[in-house]
N, C-alpha and C positions, 0 to 999 in steps of 0.2 A: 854929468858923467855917472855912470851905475856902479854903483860897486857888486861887486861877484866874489864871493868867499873863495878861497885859494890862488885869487891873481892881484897882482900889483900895475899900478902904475899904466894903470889903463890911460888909453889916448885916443881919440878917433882918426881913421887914418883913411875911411872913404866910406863909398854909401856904393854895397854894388846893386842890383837889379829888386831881390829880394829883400833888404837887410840890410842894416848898418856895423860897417864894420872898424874893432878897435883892435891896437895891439896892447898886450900885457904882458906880465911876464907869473909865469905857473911859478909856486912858492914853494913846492915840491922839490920840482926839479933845477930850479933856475933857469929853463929856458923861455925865450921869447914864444907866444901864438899869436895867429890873430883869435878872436873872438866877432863873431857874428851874431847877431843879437835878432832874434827870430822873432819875438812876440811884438802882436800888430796891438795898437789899444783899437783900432777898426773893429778886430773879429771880433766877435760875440763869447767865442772861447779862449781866445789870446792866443789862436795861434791860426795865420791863415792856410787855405788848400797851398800857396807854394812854399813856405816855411815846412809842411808835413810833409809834403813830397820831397824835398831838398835833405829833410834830415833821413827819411827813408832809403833814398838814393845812395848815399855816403855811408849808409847802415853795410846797404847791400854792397859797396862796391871798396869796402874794406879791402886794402892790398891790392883793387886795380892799380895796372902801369899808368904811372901818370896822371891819376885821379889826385885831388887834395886829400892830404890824410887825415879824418877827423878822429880827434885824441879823445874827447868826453862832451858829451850833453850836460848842462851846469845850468841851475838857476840860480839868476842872481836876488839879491836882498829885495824884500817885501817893499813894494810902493805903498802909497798913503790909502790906495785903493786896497789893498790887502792883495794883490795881484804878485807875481815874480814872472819878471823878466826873464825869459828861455835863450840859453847861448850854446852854440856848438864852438869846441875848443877847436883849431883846426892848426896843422902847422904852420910857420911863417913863414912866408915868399914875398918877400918885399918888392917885387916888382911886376908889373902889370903890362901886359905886354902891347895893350895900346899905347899907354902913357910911353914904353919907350921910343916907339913908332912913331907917336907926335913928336915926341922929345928933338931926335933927328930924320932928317927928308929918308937915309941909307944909314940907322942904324948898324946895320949888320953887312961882312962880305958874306959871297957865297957858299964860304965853307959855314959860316955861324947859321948863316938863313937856313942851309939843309940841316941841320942839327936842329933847331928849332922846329923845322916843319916835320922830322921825324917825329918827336917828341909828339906834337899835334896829333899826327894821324895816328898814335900808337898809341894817347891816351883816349881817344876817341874810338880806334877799334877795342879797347879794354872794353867800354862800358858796353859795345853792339857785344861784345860777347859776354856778357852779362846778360845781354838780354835787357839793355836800357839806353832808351835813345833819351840825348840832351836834349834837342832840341834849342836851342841857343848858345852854340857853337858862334865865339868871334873873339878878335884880339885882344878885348878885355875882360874876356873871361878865360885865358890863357896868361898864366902866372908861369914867373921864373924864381925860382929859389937862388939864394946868396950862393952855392954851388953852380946854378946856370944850368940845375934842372924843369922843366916842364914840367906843368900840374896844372889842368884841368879844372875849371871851380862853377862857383855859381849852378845849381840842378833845381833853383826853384820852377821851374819848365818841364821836368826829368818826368818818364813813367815808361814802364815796361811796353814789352812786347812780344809777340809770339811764345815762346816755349817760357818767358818769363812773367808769363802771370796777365797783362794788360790790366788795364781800368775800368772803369764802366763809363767809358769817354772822357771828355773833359770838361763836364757840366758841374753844378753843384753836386752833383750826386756822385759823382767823382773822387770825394777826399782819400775813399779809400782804396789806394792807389793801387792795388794788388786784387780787383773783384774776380771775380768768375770768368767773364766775359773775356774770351782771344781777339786783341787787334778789330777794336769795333770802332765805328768812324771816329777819326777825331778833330779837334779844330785847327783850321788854318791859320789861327791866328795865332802864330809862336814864330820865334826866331825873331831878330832886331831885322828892320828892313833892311842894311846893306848886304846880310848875308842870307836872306831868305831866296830859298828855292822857286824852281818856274812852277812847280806843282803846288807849292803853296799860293805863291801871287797869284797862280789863275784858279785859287778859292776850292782844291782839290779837301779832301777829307781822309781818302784814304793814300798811307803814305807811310813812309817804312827809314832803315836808316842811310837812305839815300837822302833824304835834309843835312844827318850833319855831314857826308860826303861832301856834300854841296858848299855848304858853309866853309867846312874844313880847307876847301879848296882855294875858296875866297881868302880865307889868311895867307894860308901856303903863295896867292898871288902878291898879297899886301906884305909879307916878306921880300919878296923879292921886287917891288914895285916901290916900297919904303911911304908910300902910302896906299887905302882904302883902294880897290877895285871900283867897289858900284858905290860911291858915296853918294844915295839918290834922296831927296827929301821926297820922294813919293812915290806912288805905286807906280804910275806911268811915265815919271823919272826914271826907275831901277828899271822898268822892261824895254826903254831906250836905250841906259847902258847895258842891259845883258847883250840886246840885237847888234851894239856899237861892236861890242867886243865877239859875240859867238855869231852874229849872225841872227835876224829872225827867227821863233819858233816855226814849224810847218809840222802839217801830219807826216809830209815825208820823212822828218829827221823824228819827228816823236810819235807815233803813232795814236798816243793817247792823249794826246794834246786836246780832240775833238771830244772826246770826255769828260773834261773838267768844266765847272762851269763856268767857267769864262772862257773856254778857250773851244765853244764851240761856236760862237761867231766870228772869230777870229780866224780858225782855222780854213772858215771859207772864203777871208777874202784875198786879194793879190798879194805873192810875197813881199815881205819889208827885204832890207839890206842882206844880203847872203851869204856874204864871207866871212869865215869864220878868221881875225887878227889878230891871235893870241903869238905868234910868233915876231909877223911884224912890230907885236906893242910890247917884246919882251925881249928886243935883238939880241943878246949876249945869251940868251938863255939858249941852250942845247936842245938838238932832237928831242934825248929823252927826253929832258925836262918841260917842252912844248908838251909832250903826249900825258905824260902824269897832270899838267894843269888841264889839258884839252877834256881828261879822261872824271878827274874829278867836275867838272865844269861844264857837263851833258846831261843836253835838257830834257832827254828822256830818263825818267828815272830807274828804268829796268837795265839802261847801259850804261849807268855811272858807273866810274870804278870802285867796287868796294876797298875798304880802306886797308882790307889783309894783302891786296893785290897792289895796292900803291904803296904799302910798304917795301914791295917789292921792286920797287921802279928802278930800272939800271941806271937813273939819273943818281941816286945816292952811293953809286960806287963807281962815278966820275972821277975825276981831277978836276977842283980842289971835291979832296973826300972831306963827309963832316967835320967842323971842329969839334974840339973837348967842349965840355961842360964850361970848363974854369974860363974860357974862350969867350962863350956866352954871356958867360957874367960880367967879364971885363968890359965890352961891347955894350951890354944894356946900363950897369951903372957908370959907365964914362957919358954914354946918351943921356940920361937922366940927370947927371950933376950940369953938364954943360947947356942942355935945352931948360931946364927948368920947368914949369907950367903948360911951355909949348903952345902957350895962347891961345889962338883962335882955330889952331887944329884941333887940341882937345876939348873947346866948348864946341865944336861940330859935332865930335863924336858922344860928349857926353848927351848931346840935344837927339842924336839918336838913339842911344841908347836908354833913353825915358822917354822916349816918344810914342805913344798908346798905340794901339795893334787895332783896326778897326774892320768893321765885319765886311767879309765880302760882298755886294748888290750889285744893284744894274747901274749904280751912277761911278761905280771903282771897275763895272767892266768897261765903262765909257773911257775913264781917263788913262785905264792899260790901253785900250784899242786908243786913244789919242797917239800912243807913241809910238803906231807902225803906221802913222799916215793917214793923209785924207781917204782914201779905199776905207781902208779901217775904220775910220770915225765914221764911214757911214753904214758900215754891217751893223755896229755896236747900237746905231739910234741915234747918233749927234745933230 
């Protein structure tokens, strides 16, 4: 365990994407943080390209709605190597908002789920209006505060965009996450697989913040579904359940479908499944609420809904209206005391969530074109 000058009582309390993370308590103030423990012994300088981009991010996004709040950058005590260990103080949110989702099948009624899903989409429009796309938007990078506030975490993925500076891709040449260069390709290799977008899966490059739309949307379903949408162990797993639930891609519904690299063999063969079942697979759920999942959940990315527009959904001034905060909390630490571990839902999802990002080719456009059918497997080359 490390020690860090001005915290106590450090504990490890998990390992997120990035980073190992402990809680302490600041000797200052008395209060509890977590602390996130940034330096890699991997990197050559002890600190990798996501660890710099993540503290960058949280630099820039100081006082967004719904972001985690980072309190101080801290090194901790000198290792044997003459090295220190890099921490961002960040505040405490003791619950994680997959582990409550394993926890119970229906955590949440529908008055908590909209109040959580607001929280989502408004911490996630904060940072597009910053000018920073996550890029790894999903239920356990969405924390709830002992209040049964939403916060936003995890940005070792994070880099600008448009009027906010961009990078010079996302290569080694990359670190410096703020270059000259506006919005120049970038990789498709981001986002956990159950909540990556159709324009990522078919290996697009360029690409904007209709991913974390996408993603965002995916929780907002796995709220109200009390489990995962697309929990797919592969690429041509996740583009059978996209088709299961939205219906096949075509150029009719996305236009630019035949543009990406995978999806111009695709696009030319017979359609897969067509109906779009987001209603039938959500009975209880309302018109609006059908349109806001339908809206963020569209696989062209020029007509997704952006996320200042689905804050707007008339679904969230239904009956039942959101619940309180205090609401929340109750809900996710009653799930959590009584699930426990949550078993073999959450080694599912923690096996997702460290499961490697592998590059687009001709044998990953084979196994997507496996999941719209034999037609398909044989435009792709099978």
């Amino acid at each position: 365990m490390p020690a860090v000058p001005g915290y106590t009582h450090l504990s490890r309390v998990g390992e997120g994407t990035y980073g190992v993370v402990y809680s302490a308590r600041d000797e200052r103030t008395g209060a509890v943080v977590a602390l996130k423990r940034l330096r890699s012994p991997e990197a050559a300088d002890g600190l990798t390209q996501a660890a710099a981009r993540e503290m960058r991010a949280l630099q820039r996004l100081r006082g967004a709605t719904g972001v985690v709040r980072l309190l101080r950058v801290v090194a901790g005590e000198r290792e044997r190597d003459g090295s220190a260990s890099l921490f961002l103080a960040l505040e405490w949110a003791p619950f994680d908002l997959g582990r409550v989702l394993d926890a119970a099948p229906r955590p949440f009624d529908v008055a908590a789920a909209k109040r959580v899903a607001q929280g989502v989409l408004a911490a996630v429009d904060a940072c597009h209006a910053a000018w920073t796309l996550h890029r790894d938007v999903k239920a356990s990078n969405v924390l709830l505060t002992e209040a049964g506030g939403v916060r936003l975490c995890d940005f070792g993925l994070a880099r600008t965009f448009g009027a906010g500076g961009g990078d010079a891709g996302d290569g080694p040449a990359a670190a410096a996450d703020d270059g000259p260069l506006a919005d120049p390709p970038r990789t498709p290799r981001v986002v956990t697989l159950w909540y990556r977008a159709p324009e990522l899966l078919f290996g697009g490059d360029e690409y904007g913040e209709g991913v974390d739309a996408w993603a965002a949307g995916c929780v907002v379903g796995e709220l109200l579904r009390g489990e995962p949408l697309f929990p797919a162990a592969s690429e041509a797993a996740l583009a059978a359940a996209h088709a299961a639930l939205l219906g096949a891609p075509s150029p009719r519904i996305w236009p630019g479908l035949p543009r990406t690299p995978l999806g111009a063999a695709l696009a030319s063969a017979p359609p897969g499944q067509p109906f779009n079942r987001v209603a039938a697979s959500f009975p209880g759920l309302s018109p609006a609420g059908a349109a806001l999942l339908n809206g963020l959940l569209t696989y062209d990315p020029s007509r997704r809904l952006p996320l200042r527009h689905a804050l707007r959904s008339p679904w969230f001034r239904e009956h039942p209206l959101p619940a309180s905060d205090a609401a929340v909390a109750a809900a996710a630490a009653s799930a959590v005391r009584l699930g426990g571990d949550a078993g073999a839902r959450a080694a599912l999802r923690a096996a997702a969530d460290a499961a490697a990002r592998p590059p687009a080719d001709r044998r990953l456009a084979a196994r997507v074109g496996a999941a719209f059918g034999s037609a398909r497997r044989r435009v792709v080359g099978l």
